[in-house]
N, CA, C and O atoms as a GROMACS GRO file, in nm:
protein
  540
    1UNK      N    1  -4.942   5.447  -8.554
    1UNK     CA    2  -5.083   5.437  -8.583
    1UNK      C    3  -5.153   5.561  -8.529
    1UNK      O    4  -5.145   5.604  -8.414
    2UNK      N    5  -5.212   5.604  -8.614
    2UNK     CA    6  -5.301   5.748  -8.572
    2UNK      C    7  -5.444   5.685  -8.515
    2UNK      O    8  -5.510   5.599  -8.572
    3UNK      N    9  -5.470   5.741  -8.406
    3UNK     CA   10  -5.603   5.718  -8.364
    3UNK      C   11  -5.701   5.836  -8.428
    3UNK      O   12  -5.661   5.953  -8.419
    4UNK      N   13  -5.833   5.808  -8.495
    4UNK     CA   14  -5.901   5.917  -8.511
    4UNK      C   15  -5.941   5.984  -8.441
    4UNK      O   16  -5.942   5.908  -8.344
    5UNK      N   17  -5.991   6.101  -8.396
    5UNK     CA   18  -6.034   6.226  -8.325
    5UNK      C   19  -6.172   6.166  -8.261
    5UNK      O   20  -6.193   6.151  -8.140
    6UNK      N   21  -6.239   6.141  -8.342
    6UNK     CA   22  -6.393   6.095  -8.324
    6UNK      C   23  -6.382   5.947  -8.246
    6UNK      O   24  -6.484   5.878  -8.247
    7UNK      N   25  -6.286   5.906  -8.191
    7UNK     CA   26  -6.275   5.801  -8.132
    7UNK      C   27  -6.283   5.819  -7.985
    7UNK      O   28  -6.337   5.746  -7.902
    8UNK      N   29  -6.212   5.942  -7.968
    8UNK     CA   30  -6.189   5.949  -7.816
    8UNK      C   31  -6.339   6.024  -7.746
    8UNK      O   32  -6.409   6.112  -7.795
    9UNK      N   33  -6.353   5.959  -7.631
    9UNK     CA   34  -6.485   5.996  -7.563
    9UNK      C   35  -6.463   6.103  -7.509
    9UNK      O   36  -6.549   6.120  -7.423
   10UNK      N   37  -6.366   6.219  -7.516
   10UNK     CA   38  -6.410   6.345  -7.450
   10UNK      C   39  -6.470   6.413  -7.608
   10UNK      O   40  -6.512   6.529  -7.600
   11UNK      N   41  -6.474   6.361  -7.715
   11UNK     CA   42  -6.515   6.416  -7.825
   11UNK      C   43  -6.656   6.410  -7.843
   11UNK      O   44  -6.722   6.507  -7.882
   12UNK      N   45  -6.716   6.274  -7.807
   12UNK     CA   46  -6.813   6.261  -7.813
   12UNK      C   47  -6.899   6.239  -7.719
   12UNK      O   48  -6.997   6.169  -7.742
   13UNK      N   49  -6.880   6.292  -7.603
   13UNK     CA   50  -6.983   6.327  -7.501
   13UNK      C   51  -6.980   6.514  -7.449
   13UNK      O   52  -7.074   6.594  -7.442
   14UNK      N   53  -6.805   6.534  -7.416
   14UNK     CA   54  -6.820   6.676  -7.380
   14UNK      C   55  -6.664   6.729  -7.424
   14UNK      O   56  -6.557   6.702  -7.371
   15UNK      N   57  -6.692   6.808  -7.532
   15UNK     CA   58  -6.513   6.845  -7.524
   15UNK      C   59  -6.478   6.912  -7.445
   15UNK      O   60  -6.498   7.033  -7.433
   16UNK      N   61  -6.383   6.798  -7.336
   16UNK     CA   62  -6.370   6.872  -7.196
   16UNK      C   63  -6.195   6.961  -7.217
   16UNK      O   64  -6.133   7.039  -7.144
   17UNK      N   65  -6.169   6.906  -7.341
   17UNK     CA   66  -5.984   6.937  -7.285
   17UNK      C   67  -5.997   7.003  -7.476
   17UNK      O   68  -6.095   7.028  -7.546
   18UNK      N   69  -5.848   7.012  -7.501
   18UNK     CA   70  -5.814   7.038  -7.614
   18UNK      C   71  -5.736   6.961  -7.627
   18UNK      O   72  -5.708   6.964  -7.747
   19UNK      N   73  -5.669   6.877  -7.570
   19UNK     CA   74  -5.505   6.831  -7.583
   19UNK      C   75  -5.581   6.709  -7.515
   19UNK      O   76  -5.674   6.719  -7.435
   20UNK      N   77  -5.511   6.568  -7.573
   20UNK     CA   78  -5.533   6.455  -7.476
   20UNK      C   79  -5.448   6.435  -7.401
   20UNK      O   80  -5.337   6.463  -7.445
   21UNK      N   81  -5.452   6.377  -7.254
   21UNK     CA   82  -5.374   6.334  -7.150
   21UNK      C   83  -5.350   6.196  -7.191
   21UNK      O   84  -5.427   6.124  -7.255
   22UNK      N   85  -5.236   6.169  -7.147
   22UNK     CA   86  -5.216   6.018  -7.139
   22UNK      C   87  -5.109   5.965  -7.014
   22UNK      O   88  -4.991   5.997  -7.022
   23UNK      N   89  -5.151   5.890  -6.911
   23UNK     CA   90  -5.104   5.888  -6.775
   23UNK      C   91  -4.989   5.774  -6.836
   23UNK      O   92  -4.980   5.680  -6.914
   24UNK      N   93  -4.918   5.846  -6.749
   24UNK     CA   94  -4.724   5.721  -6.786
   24UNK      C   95  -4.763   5.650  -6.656
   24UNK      O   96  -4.833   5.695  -6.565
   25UNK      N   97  -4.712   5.543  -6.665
   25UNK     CA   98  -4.728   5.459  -6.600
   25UNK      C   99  -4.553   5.377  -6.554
   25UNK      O  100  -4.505   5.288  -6.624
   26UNK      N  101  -4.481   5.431  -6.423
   26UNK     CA  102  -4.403   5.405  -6.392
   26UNK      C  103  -4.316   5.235  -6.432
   26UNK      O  104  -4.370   5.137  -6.380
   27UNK      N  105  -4.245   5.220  -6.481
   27UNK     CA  106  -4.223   5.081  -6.538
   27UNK      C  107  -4.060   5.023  -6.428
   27UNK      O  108  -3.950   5.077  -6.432
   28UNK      N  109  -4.096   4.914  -6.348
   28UNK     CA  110  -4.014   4.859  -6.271
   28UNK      C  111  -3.841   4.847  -6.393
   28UNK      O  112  -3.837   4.816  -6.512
   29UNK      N  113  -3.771   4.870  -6.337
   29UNK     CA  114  -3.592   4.869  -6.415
   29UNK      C  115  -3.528   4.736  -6.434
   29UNK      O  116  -3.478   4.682  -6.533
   30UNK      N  117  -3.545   4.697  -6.302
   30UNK     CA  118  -3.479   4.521  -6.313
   30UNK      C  119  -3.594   4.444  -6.308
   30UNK      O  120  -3.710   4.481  -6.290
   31UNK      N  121  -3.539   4.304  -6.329
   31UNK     CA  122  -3.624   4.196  -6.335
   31UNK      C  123  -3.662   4.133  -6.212
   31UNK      O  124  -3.565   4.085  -6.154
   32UNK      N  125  -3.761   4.119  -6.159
   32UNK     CA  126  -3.778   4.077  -6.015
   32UNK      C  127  -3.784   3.913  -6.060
   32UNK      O  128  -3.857   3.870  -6.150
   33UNK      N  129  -3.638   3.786  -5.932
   33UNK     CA  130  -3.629   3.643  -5.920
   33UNK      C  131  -3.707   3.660  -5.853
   33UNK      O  132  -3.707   3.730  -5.752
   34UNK      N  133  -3.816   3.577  -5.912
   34UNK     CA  134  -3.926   3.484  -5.854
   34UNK      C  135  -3.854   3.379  -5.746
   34UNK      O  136  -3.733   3.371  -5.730
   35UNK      N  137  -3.922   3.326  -5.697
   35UNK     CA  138  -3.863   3.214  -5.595
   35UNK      C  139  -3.989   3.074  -5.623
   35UNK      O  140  -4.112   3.078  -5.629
   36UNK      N  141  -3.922   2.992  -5.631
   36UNK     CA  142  -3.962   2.855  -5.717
   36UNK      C  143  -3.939   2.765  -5.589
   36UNK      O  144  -3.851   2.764  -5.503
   37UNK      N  145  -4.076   2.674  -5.615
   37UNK     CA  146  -4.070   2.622  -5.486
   37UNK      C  147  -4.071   2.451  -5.542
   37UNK      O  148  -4.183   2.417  -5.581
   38UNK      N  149  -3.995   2.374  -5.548
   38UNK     CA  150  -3.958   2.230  -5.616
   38UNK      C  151  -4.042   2.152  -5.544
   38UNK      O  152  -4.020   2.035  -5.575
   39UNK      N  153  -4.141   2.162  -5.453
   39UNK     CA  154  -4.207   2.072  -5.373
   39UNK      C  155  -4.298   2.141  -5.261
   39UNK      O  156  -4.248   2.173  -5.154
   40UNK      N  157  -4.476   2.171  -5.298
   40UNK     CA  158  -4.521   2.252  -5.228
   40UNK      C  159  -4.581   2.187  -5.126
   40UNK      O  160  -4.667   2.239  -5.055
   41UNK      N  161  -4.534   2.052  -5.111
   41UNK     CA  162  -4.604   1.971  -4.996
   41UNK      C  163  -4.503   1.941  -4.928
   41UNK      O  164  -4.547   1.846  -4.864
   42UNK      N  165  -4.357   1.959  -4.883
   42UNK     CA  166  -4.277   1.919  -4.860
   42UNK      C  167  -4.232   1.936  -4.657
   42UNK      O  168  -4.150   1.878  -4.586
   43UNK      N  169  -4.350   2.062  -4.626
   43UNK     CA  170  -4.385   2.061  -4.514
   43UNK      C  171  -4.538   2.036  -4.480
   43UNK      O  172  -4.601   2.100  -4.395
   44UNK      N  173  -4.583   1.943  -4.552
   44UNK     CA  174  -4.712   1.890  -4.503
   44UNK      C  175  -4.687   1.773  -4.428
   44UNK      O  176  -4.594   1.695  -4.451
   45UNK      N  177  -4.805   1.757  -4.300
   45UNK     CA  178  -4.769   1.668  -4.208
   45UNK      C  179  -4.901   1.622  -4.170
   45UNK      O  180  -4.992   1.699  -4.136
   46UNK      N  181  -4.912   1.479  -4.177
   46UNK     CA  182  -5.015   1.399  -4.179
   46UNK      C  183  -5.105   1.439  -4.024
   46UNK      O  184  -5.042   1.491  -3.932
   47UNK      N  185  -5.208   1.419  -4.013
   47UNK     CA  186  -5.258   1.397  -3.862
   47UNK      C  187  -5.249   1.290  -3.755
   47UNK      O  188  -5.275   1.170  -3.764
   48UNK      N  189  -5.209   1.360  -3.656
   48UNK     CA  190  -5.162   1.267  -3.573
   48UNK      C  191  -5.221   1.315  -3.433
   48UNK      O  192  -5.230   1.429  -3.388
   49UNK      N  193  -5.257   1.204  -3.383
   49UNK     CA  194  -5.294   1.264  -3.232
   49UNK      C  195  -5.256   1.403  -3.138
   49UNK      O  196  -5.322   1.494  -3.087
   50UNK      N  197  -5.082   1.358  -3.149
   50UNK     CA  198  -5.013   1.444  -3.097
   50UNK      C  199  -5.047   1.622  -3.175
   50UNK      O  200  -5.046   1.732  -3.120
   51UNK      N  201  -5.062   1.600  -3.257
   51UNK     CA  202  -5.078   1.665  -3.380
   51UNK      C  203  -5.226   1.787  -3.360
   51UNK      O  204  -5.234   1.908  -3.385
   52UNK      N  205  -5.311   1.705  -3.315
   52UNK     CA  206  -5.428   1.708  -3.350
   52UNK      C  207  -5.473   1.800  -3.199
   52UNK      O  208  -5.558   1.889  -3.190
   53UNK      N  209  -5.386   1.745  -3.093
   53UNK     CA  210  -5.440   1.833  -2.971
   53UNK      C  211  -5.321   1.921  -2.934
   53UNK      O  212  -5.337   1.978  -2.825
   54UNK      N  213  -5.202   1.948  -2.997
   54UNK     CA  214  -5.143   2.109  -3.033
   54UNK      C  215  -5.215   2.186  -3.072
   54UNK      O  216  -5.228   2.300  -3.025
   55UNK      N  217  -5.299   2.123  -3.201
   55UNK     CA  218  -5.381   2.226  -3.278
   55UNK      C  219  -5.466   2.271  -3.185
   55UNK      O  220  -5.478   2.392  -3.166
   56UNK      N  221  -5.535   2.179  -3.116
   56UNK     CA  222  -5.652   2.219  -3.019
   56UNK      C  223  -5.648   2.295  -2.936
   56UNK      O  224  -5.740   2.371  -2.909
   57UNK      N  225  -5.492   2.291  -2.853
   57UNK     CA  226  -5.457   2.370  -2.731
   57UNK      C  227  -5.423   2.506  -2.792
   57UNK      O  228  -5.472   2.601  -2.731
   58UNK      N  229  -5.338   2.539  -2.916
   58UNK     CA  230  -5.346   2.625  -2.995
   58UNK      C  231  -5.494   2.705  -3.003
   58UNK      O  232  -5.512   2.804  -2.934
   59UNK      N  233  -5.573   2.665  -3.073
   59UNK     CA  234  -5.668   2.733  -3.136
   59UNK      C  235  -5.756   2.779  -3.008
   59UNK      O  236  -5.806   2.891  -3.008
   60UNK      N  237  -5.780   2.663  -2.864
   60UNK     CA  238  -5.881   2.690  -2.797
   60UNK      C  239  -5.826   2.829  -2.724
   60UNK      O  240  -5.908   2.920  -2.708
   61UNK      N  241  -5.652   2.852  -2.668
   61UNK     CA  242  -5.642   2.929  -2.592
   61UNK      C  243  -5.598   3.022  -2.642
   61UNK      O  244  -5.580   3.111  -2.558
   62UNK      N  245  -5.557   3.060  -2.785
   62UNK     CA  246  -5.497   3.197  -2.846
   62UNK      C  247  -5.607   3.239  -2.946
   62UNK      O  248  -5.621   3.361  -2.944
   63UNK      N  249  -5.676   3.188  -3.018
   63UNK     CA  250  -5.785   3.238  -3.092
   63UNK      C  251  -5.902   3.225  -3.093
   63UNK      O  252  -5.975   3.266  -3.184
   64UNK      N  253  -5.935   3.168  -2.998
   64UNK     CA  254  -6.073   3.186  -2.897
   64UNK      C  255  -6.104   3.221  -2.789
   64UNK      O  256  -6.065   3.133  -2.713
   65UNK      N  257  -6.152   3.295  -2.737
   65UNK     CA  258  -6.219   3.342  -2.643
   65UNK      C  259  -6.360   3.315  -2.619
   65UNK      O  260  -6.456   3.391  -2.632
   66UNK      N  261  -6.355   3.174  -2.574
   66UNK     CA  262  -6.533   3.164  -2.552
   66UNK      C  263  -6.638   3.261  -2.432
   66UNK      O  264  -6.760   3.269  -2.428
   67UNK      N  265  -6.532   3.328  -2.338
   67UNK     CA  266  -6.636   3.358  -2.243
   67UNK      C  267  -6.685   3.508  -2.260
   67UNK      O  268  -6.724   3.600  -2.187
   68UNK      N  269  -6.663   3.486  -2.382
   68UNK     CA  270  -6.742   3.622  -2.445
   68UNK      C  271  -6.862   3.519  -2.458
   68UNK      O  272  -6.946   3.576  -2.389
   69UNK      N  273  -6.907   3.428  -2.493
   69UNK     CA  274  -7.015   3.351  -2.527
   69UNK      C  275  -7.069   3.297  -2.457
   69UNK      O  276  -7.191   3.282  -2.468
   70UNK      N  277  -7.017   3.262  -2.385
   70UNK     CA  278  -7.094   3.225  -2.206
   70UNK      C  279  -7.032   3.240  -2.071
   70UNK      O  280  -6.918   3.196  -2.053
   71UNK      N  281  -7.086   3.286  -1.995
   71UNK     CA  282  -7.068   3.295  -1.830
   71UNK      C  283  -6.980   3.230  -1.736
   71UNK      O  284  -6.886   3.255  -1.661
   72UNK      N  285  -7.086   3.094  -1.790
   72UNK     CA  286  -7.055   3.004  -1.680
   72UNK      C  287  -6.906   2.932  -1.709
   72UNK      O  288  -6.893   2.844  -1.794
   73UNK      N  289  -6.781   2.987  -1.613
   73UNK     CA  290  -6.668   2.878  -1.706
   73UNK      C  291  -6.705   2.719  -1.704
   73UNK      O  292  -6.639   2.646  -1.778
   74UNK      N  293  -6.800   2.668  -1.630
   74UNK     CA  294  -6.821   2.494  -1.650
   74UNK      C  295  -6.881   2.479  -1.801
   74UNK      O  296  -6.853   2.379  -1.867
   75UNK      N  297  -6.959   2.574  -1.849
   75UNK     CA  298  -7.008   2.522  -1.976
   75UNK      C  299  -6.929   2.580  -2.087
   75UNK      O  300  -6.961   2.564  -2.205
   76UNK      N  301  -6.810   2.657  -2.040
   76UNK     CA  302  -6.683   2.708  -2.135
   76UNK      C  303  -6.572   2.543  -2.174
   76UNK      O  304  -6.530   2.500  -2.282
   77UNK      N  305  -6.562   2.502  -2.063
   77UNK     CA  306  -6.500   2.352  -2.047
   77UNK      C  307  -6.565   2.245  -2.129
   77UNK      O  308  -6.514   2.161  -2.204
   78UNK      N  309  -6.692   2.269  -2.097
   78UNK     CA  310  -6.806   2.141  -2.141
   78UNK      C  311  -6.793   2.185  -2.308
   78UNK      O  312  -6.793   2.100  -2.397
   79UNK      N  313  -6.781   2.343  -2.333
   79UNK     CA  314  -6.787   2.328  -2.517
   79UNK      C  315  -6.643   2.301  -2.549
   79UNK      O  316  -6.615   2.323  -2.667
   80UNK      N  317  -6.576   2.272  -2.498
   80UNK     CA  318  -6.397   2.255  -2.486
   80UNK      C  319  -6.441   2.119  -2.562
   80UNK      O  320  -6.441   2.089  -2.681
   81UNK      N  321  -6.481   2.042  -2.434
   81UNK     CA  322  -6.494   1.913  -2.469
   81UNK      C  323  -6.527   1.865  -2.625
   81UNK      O  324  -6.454   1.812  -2.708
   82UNK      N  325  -6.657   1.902  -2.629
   82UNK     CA  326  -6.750   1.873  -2.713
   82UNK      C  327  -6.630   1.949  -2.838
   82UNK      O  328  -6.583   1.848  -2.890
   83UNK      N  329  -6.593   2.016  -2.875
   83UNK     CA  330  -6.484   2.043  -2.953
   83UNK      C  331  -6.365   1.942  -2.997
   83UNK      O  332  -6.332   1.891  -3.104
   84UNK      N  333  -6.316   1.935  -2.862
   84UNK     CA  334  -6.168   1.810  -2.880
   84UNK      C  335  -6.284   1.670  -2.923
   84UNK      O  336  -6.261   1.616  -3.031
   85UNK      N  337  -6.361   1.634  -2.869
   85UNK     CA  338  -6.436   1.459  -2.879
   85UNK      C  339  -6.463   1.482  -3.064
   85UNK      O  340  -6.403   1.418  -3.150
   86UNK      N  341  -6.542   1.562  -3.082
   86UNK     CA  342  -6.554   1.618  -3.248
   86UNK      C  343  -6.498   1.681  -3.355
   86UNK      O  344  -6.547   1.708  -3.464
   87UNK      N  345  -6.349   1.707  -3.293
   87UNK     CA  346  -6.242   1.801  -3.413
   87UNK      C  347  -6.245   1.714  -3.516
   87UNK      O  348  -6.257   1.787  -3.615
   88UNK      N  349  -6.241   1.570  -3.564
   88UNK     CA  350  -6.214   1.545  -3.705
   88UNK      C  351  -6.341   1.577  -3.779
   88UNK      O  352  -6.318   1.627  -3.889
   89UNK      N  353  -6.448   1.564  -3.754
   89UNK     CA  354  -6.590   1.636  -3.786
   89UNK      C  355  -6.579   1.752  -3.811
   89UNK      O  356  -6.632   1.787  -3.917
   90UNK      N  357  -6.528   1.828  -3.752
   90UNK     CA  358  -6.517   1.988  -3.726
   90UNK      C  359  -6.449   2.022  -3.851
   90UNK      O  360  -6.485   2.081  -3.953
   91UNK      N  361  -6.323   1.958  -3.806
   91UNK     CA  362  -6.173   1.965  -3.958
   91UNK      C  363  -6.282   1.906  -4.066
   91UNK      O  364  -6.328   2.011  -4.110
   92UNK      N  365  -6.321   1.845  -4.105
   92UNK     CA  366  -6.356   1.778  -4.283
   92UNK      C  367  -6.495   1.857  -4.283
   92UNK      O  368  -6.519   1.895  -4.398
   93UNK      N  369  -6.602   1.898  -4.185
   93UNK     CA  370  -6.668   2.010  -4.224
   93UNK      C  371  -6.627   2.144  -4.258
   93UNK      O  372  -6.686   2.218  -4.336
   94UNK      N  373  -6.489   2.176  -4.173
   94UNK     CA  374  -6.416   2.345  -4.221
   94UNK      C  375  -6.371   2.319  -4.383
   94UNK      O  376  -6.395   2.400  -4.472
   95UNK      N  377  -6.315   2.214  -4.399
   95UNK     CA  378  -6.233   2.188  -4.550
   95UNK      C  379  -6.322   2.201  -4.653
   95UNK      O  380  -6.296   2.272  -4.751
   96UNK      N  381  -6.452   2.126  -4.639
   96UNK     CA  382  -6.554   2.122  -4.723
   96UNK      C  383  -6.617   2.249  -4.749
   96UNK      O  384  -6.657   2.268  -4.864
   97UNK      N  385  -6.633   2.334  -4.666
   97UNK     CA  386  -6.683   2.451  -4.658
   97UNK      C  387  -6.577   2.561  -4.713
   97UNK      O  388  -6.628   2.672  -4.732
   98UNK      N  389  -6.428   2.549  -4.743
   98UNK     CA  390  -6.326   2.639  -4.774
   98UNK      C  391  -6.340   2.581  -4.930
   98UNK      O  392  -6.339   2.656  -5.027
   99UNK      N  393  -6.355   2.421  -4.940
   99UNK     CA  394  -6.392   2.437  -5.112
   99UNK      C  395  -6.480   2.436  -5.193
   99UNK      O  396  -6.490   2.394  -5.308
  100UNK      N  397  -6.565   2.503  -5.100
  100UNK     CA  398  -6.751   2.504  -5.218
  100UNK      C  399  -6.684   2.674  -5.197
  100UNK      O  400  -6.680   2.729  -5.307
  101UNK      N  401  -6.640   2.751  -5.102
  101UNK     CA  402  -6.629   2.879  -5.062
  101UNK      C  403  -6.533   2.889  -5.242
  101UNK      O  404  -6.569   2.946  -5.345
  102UNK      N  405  -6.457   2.840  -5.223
  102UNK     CA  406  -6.330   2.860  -5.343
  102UNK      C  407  -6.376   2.828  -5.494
  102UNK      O  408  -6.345   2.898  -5.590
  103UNK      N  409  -6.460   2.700  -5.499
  103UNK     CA  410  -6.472   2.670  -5.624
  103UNK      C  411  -6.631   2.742  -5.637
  103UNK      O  412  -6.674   2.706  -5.747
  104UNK      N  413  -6.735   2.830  -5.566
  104UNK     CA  414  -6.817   2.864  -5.638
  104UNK      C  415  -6.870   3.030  -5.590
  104UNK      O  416  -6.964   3.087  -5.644
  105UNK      N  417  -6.795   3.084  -5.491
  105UNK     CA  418  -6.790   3.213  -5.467
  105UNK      C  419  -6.683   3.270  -5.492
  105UNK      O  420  -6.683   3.325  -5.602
  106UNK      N  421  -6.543   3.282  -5.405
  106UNK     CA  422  -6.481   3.372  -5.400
  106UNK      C  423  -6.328   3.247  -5.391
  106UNK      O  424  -6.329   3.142  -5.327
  107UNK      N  425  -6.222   3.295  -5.466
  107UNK     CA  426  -6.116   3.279  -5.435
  107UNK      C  427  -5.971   3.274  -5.356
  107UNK      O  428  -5.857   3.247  -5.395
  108UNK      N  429  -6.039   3.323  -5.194
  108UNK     CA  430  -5.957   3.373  -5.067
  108UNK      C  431  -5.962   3.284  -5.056
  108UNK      O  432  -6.081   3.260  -5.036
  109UNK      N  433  -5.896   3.177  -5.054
  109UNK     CA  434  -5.881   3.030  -4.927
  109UNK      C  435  -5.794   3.112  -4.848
  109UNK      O  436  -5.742   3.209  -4.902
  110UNK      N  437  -5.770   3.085  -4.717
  110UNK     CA  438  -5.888   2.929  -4.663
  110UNK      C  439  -5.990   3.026  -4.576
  110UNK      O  440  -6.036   2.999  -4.465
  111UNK      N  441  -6.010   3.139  -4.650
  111UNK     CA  442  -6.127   3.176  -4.563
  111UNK      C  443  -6.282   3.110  -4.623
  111UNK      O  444  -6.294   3.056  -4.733
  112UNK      N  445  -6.376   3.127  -4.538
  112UNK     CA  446  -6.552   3.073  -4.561
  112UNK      C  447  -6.616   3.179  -4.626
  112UNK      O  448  -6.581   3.295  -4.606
  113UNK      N  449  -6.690   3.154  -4.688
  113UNK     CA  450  -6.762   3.285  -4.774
  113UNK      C  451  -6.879   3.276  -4.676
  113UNK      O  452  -6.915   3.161  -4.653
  114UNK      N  453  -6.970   3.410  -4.588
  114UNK     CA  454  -7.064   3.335  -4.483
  114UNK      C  455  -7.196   3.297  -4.583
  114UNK      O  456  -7.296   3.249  -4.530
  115UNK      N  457  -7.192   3.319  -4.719
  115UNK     CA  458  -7.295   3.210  -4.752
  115UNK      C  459  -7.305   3.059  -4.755
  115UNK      O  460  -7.395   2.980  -4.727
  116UNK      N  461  -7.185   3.050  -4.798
  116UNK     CA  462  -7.143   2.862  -4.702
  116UNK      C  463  -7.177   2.855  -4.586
  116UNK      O  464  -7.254   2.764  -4.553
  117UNK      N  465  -7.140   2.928  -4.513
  117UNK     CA  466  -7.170   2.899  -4.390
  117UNK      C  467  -7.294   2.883  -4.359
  117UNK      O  468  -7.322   2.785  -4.290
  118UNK      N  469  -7.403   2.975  -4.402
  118UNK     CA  470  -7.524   2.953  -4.400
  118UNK      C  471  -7.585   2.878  -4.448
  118UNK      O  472  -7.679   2.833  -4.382
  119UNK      N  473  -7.568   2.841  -4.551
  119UNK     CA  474  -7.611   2.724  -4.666
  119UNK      C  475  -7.608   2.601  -4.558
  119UNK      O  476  -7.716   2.552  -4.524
  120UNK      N  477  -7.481   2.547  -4.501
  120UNK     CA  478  -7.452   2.466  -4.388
  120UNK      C  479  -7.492   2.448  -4.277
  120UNK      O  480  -7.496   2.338  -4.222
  121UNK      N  481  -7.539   2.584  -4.215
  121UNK     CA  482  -7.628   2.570  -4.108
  121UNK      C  483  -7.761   2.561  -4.121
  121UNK      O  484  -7.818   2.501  -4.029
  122UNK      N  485  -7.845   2.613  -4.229
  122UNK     CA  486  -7.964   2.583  -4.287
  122UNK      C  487  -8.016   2.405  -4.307
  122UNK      O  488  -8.114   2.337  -4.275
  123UNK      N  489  -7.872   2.383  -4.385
  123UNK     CA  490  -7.876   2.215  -4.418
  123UNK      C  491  -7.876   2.137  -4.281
  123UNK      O  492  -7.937   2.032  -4.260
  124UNK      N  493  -7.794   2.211  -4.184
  124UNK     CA  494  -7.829   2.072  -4.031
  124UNK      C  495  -7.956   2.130  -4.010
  124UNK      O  496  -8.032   2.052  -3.952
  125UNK      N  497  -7.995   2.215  -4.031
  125UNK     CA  498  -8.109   2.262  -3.932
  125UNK      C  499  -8.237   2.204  -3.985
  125UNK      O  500  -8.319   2.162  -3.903
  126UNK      N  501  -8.269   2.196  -4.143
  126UNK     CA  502  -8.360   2.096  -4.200
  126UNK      C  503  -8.308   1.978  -4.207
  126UNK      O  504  -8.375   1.910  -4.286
  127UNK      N  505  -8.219   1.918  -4.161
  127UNK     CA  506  -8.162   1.758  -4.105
  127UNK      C  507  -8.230   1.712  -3.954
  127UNK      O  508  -8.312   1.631  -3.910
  128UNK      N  509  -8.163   1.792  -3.917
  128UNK     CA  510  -8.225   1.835  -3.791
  128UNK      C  511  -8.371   1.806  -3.757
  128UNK      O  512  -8.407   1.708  -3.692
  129UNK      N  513  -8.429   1.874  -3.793
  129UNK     CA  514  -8.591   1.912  -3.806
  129UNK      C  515  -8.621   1.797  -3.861
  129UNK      O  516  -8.660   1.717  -3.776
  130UNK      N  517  -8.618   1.752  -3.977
  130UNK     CA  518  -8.695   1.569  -3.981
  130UNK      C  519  -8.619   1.488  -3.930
  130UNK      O  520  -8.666   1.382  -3.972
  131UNK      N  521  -8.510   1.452  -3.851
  131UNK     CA  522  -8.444   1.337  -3.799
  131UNK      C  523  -8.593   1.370  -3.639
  131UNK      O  524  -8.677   1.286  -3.609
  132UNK      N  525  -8.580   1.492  -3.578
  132UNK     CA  526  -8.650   1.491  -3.448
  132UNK      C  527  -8.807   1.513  -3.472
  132UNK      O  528  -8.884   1.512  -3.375
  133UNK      N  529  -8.854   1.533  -3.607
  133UNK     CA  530  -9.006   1.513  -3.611
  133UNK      C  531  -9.115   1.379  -3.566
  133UNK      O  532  -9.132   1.280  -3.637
  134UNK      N  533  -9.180   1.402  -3.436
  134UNK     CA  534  -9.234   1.341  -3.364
  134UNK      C  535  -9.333   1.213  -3.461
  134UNK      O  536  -9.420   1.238  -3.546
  135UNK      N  537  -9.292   1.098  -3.422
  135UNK     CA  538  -9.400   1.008  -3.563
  135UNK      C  539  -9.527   1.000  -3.428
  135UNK      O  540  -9.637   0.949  -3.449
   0.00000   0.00000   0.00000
């Protein structure tokens, strides 16, 4: 198939070349095996107490660092708390927030898009605000 002359855009904006380029594009030789997975839940594991404060001891002492956030270590403990007493809250608010993030911004699970996040903190904060409005 011949392409016409007057087709190509160095013709019709600036004849920059005489000759057209056309970039090769390296083409893989063998066939790359996929790897097929017969069961993608097959290491999923229900919640379980035991379960539930691995995760906690996990997350509080290797990927948090609260006393960047406060001083005092008693109120580093006290948000400890308030963490472990509220993780299933915590967990089904993170989940909820990874699938409004997925199904109406961006496709990275399981990260938060921070407009969810905001959207979420906006929403307690006008919850908030009329649950404590003085009658």
């Amino acid at each position: 198939m011949v392409i016409p002359a007057r087709l190509f855009c160095k013709s019709i904006i600036v004849n920059l070349s005489s000759f057209d380029q056309f970039i090769t594009i390296p083409m893989q030789e063998e066939e790359v095996k996929k790897k097929t997975i017969s069961n993608v839940f097959r290491m999923w594991k229900n919640d379980s107490k035991g379960n539930i404060k691995t995760i906690i001891r996990h997350d509080l002492s290797n990927s948090f660092d609260a006393s960047l956030f406060m001083k005092d270590p008693l109120d580093v403990l006290d948000a400890f708390d308030i963490i472990r007493n509220n993780f299933k809250m915590i967990q089904t608010v993170f989940m909820d927030m990874q699938a409004v993030t997925y199904l109406h911004h961006e496709h990275n699970f399981p990260e938060i898009n921070h407009f969810v996040f905001m959207e979420f903190i906006m929403r307690v904060q006008d919850e908030h605000m009329i649950v404590s409005l003085p009658k």
